[in-house]
Structure formats: C-alpha cells, structure tokens
C-alpha positions as CSV (number, residue, x, y, z in Angstrom):
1,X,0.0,0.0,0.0
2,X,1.3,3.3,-0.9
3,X,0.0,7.0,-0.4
4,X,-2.4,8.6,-3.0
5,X,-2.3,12.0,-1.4
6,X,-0.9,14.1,1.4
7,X,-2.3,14.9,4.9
8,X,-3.1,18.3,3.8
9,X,-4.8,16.8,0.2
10,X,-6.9,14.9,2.2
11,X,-8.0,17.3,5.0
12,X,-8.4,20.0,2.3
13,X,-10.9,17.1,0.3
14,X,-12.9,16.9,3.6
15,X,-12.9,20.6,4.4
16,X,-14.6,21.0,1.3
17,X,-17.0,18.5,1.5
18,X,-18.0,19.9,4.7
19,X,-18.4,23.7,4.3
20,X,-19.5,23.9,1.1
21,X,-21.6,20.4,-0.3
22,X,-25.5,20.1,0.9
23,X,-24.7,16.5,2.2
24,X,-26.7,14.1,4.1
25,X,-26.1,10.3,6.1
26,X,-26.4,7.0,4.0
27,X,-25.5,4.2,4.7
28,X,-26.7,1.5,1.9
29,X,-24.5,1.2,-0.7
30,X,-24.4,3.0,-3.5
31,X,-25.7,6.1,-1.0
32,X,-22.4,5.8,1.0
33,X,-19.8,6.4,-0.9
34,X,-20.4,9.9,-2.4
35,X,-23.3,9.6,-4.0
36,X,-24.2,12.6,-6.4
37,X,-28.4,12.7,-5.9
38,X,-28.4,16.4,-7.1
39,X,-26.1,19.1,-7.8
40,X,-23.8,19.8,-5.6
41,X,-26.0,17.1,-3.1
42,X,-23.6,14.1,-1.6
43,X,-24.4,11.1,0.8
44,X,-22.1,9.2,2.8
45,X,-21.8,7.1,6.0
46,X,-18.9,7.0,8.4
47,X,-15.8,5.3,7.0
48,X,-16.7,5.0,3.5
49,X,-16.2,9.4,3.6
50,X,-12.7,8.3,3.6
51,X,-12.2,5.2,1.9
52,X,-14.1,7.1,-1.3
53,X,-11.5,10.0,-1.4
54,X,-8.9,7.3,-1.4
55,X,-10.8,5.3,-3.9
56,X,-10.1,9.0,-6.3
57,X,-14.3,10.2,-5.2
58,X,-14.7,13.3,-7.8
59,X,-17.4,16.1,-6.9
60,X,-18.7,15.3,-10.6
61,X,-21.8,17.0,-9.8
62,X,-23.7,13.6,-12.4
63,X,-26.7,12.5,-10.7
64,X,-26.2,9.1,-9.8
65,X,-22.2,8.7,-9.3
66,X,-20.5,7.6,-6.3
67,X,-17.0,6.2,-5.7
68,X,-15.7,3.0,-7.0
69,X,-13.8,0.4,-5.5
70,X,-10.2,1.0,-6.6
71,X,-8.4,-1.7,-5.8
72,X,-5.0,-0.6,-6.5
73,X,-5.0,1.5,-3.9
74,X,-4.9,-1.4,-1.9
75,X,-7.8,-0.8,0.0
76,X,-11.0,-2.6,0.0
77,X,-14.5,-2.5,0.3
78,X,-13.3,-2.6,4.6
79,X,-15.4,-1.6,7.8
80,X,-14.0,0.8,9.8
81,X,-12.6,-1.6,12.0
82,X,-11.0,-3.0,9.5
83,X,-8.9,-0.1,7.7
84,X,-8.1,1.2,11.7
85,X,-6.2,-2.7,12.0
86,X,-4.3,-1.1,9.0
87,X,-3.7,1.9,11.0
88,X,0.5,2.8,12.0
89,X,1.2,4.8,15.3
90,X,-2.2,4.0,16.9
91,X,-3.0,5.5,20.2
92,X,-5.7,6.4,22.9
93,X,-4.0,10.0,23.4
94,X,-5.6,12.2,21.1
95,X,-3.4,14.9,22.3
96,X,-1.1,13.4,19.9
97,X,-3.6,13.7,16.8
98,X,-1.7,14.3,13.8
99,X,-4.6,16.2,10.5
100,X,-5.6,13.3,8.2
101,X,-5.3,10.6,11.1
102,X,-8.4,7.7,10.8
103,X,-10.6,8.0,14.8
104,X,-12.9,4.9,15.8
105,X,-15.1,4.7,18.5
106,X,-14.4,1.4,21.4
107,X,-17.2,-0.2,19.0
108,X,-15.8,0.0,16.2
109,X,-19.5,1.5,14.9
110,X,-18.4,5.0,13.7
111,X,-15.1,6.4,12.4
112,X,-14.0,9.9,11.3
113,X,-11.4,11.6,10.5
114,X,-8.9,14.3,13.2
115,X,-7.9,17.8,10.9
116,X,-6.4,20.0,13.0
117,X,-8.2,23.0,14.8
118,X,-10.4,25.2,12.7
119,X,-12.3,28.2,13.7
120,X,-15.7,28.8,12.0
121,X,-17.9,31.7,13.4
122,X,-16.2,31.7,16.4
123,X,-16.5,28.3,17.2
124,X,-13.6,25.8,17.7
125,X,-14.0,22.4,15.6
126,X,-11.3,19.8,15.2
127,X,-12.9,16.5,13.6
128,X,-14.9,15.8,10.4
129,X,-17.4,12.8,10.3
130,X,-20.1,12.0,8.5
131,X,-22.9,11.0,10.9
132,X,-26.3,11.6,11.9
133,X,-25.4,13.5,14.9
134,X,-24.8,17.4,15.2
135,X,-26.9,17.8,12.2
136,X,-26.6,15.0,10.1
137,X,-24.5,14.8,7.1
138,X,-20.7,15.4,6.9
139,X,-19.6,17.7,9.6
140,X,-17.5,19.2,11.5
141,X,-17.0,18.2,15.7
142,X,-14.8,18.6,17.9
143,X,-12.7,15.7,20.2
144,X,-10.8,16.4,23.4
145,X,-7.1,14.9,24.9
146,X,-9.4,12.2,26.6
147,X,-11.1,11.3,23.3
148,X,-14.9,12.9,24.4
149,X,-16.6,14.0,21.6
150,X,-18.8,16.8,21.4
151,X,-20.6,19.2,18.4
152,X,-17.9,21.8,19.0
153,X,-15.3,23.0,21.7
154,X,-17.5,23.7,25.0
155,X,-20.9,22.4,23.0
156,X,-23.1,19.3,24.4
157,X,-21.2,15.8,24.3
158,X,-22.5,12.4,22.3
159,X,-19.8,9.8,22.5
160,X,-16.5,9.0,22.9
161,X,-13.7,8.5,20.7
162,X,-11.6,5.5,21.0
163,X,-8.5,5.4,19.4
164,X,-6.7,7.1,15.9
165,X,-4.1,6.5,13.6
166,X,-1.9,6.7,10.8
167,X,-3.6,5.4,7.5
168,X,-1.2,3.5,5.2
169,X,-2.4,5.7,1.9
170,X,-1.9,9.2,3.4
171,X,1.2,10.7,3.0
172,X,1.5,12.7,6.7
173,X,3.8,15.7,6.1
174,X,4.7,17.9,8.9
175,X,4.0,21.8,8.2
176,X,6.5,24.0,8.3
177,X,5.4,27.8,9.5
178,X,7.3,30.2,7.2
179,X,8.7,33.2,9.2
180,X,8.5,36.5,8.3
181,X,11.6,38.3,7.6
182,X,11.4,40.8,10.3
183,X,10.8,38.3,13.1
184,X,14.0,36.2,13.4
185,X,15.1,36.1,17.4
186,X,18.7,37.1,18.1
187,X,20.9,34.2,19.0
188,X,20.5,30.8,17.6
189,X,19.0,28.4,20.5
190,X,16.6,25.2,19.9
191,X,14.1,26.4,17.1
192,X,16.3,29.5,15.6
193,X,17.6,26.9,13.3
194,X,14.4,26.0,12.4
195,X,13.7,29.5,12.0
196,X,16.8,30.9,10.1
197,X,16.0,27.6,7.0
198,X,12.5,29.1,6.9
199,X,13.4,32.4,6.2
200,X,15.8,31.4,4.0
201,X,13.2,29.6,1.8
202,X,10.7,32.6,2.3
203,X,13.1,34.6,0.9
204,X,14.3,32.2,-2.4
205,X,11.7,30.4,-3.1
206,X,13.0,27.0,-2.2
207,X,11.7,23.9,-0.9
208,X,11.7,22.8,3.1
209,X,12.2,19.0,3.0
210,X,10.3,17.1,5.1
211,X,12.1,15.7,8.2
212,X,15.6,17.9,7.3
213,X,18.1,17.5,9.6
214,X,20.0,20.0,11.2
215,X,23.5,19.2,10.5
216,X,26.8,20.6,11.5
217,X,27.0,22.2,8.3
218,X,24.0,24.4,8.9
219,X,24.9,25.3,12.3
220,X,28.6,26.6,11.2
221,X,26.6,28.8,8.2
222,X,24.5,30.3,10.6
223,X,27.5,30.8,13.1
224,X,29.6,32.5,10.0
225,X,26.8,34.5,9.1
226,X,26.0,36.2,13.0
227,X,29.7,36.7,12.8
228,X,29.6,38.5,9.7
229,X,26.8,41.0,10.6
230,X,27.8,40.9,13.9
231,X,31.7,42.5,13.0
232,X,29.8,45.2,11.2
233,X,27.7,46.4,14.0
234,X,24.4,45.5,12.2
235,X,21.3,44.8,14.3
236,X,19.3,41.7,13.5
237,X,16.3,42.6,15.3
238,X,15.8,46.0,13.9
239,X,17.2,45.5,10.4
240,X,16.8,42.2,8.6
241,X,15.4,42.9,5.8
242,X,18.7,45.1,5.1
243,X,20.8,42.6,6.1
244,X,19.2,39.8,4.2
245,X,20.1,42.2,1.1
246,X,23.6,43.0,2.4
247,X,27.1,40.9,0.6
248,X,27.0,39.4,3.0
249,X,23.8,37.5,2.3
250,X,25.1,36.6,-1.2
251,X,28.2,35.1,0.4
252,X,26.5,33.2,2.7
253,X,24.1,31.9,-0.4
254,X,27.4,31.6,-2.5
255,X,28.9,29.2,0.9
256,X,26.5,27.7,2.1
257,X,23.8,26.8,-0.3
C-alpha cells in the first residue's frame, strides 16, 4: 500500500466537503460512498467518507455517481474496523492527533477523521465525520485529549472517541510555518535553526524538505553568518530585511547553499 495523497490533500478534500456540499447520512451502498443525488447534493456514512477519497471520489456533480472500488489502492471494500487494523502509530491519546489521522469509536460502529483545529464563526471544531449526529451529514465536531466528543469545543457531548491512527495511503507531512523576515530572534538556541532555513526559503523560493536534519554544516553557516553582521555592527532585530540584502547574504548563499 502506498499514499495517494498528502495529509493536507486529504484534509483540504474533507474541508470542502464539509463547508460547502449540501450533504446528508447513507449508509446503503451506492448512497455511502459519495453519492451525487443532485447538484452539488452528496451522501455518505462513516468510513466509507474516507475510503471514497482514497478510492479518487470526484465532486462530478452527475446524478447518480459515487466512488468506485479501486483496488490498486490497496484498500477494499473494509469496515472501519477493519482499515483502523491497517492503522501505524495507533493511540488512545488524542493529544497526539496528527490532520488526516483515521478515529474509531471502542465499538468500532463510527469512524471519522482528526484535521487540525479550525475556527468557523467563532466556534472551535477539530474532527470531520459523516454521521447523523450534530446535524446529520458530513460535519465538522470537535474531540478532546481524553477522546470525548462533542458538536464543538464547549458544546453538548454524544460519544467518545476511542482510538486514531496513521492510515497507510496518506502521506502525513509535517508543516512547516514560514517566518517573516522581520521576526527572526537574536541568537541561535533550539528552534532558531528552524527559523533561520524558513526564512531562507521565504526569501528564495526553495523547498523545506520534510524531516531535514540539522546538521553541523548548517549550524557553522549560521555561526559565520551572525559573525559577519555581527563585525559590522548590524542589528538583526531591527534591520533584517537590510541585512538579508547586504554581501554578505550573497556570500553566505554563495557558501552555504
């Protein structure tokens, strides 16, 4: 089994789905898996939401279409319980919720799907699931540390969550926050690493690779660069973007890139 899409692919797929498709609760096949009953109109049930944008679901808008099984994903026609046995890095500690990861209930009768916190009209959410509670449809919820589940942060409880996990055909990046150019700390301690390759790639356009280590190599740049403005009396906090523009910007780039 490999990925078909990134974390972010996937949450963005669901995010979509719910704030902006009239959707409703199904769960007899063909009415489960995407089902197209009008425009813009979709049905689902609990795990098959996420199985069908595996399975390539397209918001075709033709009356009548729904996902098909596409086995070369490697993932079949499963329950929930089922594709969660699939699941890598499983855990009761939803603390530790990564966006795209797969939720079950201690049932194994309802799954959804943990994508990050989102704020609509001043409400806190952090789950999307397609059930008949809070609505009906796909929508958005909220789970806490513990795993309760409720419509929305601070609104009335139905449930509890069980477990989540990795699934096997999500690729699960890590986002990297780029930093503005006038915000780098002075001094280089734990995250200013992190920091000074971010504005770096602000700045030229070049890609953050996932998982990059911080190697020797990059700490004596960054060390020979603070020495450089440093000799010339040039304050960081007050005047990056001149520095950034300065020669000796260029002969760090011409260094150390």
């Amino acid at each position: 089994m490999k990925p078909v899409m990134t974390n972010k692919a996937f949450c963005d797929k669901l995010k979509h789905i719910a704030n902006d498709l009239v959707t409703s609760y199904r769960n007899i096949f063909p009415y489960n898996l995407g089902y197209c009953y009008a425009k813009g109109k979709y049905s689902w049930d609990c795990w098959n939401l996420p199985k069908s944008l595996i399975w390539g679901w397209q918001e075709t808008n033709v009356v009548g279409s729904y996902a098909k099984p596409n086995l070369a994903t490697g993932l079949g026609d499963w329950t929930g319980g089922e594709i969660m046995k699939h699941c890598t890095d499983v855990s009761t500690d939803f603390s530790t919720a990564v966006a795209g990861e797969f939720m079950m209930n201690a049932q194994n009768t309802h799954a959804g799907i943990y994508v990050g916190e989102h704020q609509i009209n001043g409400n806190t959410y952090n789950v999307i699931e397609a059930t008949t509670a809070f609505g009906g449809g796909v929508v958005w919820s909220y789970v806490t540390a513990s795993g309760r589940r409720y419509s929305r942060k601070g609104g009335y409880a139905n449930g509890s969550w069980a477990k989540h996990g990795k699934l096997p055909w999500i690729e699960y990046i890590k986002e990297v926050q780029i930093v503005p150019l006038d915000t780098l700390i002075l001094g280089y301690k734990g995250d200013i690493v992190r920091d000074f390759i971010c504005i770096y790639n602000a700045r030229y356009e070049a890609n953050i690779p996932e998982g990059y280590i911080v190697t020797q190599r990059v700490v004596d740049a960054i060390n020979w660069w603070y020495t450089w403005i440093n000799t010339r009396g040039i304050t960081v906090k007050q005047n990056i973007p001149n520095a950034l523009d300065t020669e000796g910007w260029k002969a760090f780039l011409y260094y150390w890139r």
